[in-house]
C-alpha positions as CSV (number, residue, x, y, z in Angstrom):
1,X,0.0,0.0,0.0
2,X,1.4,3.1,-1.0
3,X,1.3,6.3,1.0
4,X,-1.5,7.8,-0.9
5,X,-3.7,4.9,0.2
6,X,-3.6,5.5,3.8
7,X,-5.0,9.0,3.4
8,X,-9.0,10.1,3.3
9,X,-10.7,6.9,5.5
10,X,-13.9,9.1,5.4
11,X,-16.6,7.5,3.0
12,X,-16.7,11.2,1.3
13,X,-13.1,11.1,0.9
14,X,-13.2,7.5,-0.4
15,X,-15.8,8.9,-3.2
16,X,-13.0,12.2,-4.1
17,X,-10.8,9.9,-3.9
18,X,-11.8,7.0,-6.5
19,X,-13.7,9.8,-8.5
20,X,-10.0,10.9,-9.0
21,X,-8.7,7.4,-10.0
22,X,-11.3,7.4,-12.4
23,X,-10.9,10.5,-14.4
24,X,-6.8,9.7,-14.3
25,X,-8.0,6.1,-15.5
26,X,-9.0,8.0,-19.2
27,X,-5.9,10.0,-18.7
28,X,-3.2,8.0,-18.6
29,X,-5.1,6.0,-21.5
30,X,-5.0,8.4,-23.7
31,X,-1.9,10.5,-22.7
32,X,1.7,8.7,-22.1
33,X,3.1,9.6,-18.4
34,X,5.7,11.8,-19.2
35,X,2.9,14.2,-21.5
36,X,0.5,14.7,-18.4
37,X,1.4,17.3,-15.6
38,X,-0.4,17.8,-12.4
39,X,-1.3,20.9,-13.7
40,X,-2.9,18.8,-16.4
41,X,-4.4,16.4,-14.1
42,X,-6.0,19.3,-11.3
43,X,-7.9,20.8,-15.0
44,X,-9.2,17.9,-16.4
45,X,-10.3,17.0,-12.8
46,X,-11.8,20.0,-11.9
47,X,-10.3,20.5,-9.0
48,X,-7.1,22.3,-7.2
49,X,-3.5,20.7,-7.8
50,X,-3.1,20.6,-4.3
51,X,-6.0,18.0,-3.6
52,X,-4.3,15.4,-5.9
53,X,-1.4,16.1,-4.1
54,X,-3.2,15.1,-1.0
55,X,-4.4,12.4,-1.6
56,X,-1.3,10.7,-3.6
57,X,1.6,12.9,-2.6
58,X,3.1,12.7,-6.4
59,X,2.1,12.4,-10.1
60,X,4.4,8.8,-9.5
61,X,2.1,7.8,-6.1
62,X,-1.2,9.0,-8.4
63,X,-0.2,6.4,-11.1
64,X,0.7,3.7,-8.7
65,X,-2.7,4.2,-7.3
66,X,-4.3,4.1,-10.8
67,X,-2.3,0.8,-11.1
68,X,-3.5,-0.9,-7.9
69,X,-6.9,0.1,-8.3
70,X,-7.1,-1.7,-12.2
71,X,-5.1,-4.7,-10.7
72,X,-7.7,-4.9,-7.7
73,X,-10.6,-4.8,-10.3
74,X,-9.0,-7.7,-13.0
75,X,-8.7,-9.7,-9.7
76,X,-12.0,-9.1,-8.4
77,X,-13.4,-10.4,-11.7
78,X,-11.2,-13.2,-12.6
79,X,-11.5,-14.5,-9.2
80,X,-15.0,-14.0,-8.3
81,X,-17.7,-17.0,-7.3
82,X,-14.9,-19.3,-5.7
83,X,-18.3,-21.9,-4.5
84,X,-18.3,-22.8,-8.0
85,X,-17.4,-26.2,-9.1
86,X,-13.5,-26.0,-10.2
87,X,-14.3,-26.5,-14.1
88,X,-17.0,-24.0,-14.2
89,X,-14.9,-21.7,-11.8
90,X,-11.8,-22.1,-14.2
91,X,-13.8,-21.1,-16.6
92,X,-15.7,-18.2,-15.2
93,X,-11.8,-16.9,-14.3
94,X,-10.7,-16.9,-17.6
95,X,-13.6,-15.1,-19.0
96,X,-13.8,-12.7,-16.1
97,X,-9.8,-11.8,-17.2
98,X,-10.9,-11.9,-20.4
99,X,-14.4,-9.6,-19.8
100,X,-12.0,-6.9,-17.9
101,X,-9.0,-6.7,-20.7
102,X,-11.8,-6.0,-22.9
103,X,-12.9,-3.5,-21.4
104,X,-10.2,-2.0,-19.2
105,X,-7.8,-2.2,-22.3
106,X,-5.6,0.3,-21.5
107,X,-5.3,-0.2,-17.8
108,X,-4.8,-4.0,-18.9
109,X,-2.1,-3.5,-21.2
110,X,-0.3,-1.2,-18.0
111,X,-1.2,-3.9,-15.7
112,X,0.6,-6.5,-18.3
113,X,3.4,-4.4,-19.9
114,X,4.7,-3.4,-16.0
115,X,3.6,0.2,-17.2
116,X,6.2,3.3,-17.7
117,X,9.6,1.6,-18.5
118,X,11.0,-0.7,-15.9
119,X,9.0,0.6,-12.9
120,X,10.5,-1.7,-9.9
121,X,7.0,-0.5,-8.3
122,X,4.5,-1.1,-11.3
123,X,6.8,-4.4,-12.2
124,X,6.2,-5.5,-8.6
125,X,2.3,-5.0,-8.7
126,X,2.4,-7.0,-11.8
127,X,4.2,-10.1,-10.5
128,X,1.3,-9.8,-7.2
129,X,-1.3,-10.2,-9.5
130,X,0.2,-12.6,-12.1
131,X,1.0,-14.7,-8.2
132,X,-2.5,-14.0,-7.6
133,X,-4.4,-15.0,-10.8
134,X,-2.1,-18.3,-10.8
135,X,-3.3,-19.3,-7.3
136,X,-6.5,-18.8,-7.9
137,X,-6.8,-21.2,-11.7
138,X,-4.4,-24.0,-8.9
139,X,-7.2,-23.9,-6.2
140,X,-10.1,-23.9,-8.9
141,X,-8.1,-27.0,-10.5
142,X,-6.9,-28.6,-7.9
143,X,-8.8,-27.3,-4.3
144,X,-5.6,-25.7,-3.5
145,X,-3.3,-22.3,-4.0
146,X,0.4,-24.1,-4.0
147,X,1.0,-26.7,-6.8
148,X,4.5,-29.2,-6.9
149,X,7.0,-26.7,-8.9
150,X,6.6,-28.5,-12.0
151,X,2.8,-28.1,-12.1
152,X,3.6,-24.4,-11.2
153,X,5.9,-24.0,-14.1
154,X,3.0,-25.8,-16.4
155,X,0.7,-23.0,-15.6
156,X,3.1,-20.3,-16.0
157,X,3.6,-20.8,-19.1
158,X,0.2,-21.3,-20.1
159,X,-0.8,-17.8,-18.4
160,X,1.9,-16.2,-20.2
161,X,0.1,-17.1,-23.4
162,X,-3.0,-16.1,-22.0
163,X,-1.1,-12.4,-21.6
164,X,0.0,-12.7,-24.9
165,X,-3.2,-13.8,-26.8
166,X,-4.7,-11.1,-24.8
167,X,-3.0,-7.9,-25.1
168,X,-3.2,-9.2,-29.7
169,X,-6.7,-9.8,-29.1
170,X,-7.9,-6.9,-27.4
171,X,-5.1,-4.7,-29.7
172,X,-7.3,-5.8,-33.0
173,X,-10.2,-3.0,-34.0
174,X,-13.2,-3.8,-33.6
175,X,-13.8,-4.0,-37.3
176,X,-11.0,-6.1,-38.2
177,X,-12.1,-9.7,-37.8
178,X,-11.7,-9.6,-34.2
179,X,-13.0,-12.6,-32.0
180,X,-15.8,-12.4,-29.7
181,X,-15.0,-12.9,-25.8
182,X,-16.9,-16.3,-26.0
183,X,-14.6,-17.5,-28.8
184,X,-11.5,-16.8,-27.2
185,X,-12.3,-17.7,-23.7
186,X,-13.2,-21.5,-25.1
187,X,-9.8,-21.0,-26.9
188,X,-7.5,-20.2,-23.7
189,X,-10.1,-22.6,-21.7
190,X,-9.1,-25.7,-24.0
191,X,-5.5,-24.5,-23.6
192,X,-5.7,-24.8,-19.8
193,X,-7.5,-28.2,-20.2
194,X,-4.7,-29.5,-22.2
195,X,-2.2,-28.4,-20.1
196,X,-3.5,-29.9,-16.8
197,X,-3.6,-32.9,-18.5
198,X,-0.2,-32.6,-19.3
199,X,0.1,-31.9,-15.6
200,X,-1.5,-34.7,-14.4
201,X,0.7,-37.1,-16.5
202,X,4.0,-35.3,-15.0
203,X,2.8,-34.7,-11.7
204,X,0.4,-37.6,-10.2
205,X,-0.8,-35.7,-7.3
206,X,-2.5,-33.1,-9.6
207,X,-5.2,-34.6,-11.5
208,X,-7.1,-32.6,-13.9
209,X,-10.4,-31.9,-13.0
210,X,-13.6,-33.0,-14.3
211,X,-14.3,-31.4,-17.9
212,X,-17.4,-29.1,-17.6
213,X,-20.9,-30.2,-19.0
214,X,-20.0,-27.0,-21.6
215,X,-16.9,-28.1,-22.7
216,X,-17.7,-31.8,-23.4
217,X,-19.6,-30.8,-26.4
218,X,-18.1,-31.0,-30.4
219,X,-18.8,-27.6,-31.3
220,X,-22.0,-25.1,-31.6
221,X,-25.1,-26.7,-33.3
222,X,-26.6,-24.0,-36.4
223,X,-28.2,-22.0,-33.3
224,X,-24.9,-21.5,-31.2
225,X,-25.7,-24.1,-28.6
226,X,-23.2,-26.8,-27.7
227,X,-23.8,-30.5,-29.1
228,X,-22.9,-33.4,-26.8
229,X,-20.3,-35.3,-27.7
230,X,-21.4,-39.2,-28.2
């Protein structure tokens, strides 16, 4: 937690403060770092310099906080509904990644790239959520947060092409053949189903979970719905 954080517990300085996160949010998406001032950021805000300086102390502890508060929302949704079975719940993780990139590009590609340069800070915040995002697909697979190295390595490598096939997809216009969340969810979720089976084969003690109802199908029928495989 960063300086800025401990500052304004009141619920009306929780709203100033988030309503400023917000408007830096579109900022910093549309404007590099080094292009915006404070002075920029206290006009386009509305409000005196010296508030944002209250409440994050720097233009560095304002993005940091921008940073944070995206990584805190991609974890919210990819990790939400943990009753779930583990299929379903691996697969309501990867779409809720999927469902906040899409919308959240920007603030993903930050949250992905490790932000302005080589930011030890923003690099750190990155590794936190890539270590949180792991241990939740472990416990939805496997009932717990810390897999054998091995496994661990497995699914490092598969959420590294998960970041990849991300920041392409969500980097396409609209207009240019781009997928639909639903296609390339069922594309990373196959992925993850073929590497814990690979898993399972190298390391015994982590068996790959039931395949969902969904996903046990051989493709959409002329309507879109799933057929059952025979």
């Amino acid at each position: 937690m960063n300086n800025s954080q401990q500052r304004g517990t009141t619920g009306r300085s929780q709203a100033r403060r988030a309503e400023l996160i917000a408007i830096g949010r579109k900022l910093f998406a549309d404007t590099s770092y080094d292009a915006l001032s404070m002075d920029d950021i206290a006009q386009h805000a509305g409000v005196a310099k010296g508030l944002v300086y209250y409440y994050f102390t720097s233009k560095r502890g304002y993005y940091l906080a921008i940073v944070e508060d995206s990584v805190a929302q991609l974890v919210a949704r990819a990790t939400g509904e943990p009753e779930l079975p583990g299929a379903e719940r691996l697969r309501r993780t990867v779409d809720g990644y999927l469902h906040y990139a899409e919308h959240h590009r920007a603030a993903y590609r930050t949250i992905v790239t490790g932000g302005v340069g080589s930011d030890a800070e923003v690099l750190a915040i990155r590794d936190a959520v890539r270590e949180e995002l792991l241990a939740a697909i472990a416990e939805g697979a496997y009932g717990r947060r810390a897999v054998p190295p091995l496994a661990r390595l497995a699914l490092v490598g598969w959420l590294s092409g998960v970041e990849g096939a991300t920041l392409d997809w969500t980097g396409t216009p609209d207009a240019g053949g781009r997928p639909d969340r639903a296609a390339v969810a069922d594309l990373l979720v196959r992925q993850l189903r073929a590497t814990l089976t690979v898993i399972e084969g190298l390391v015994p003690e982590c068996p790959a979970p039931p395949v969902a109802p969904e996903e046990a199908s051989s493709g959409p029928d002329d309507h879109g719905n799933p057929v059952p495989v025979t």
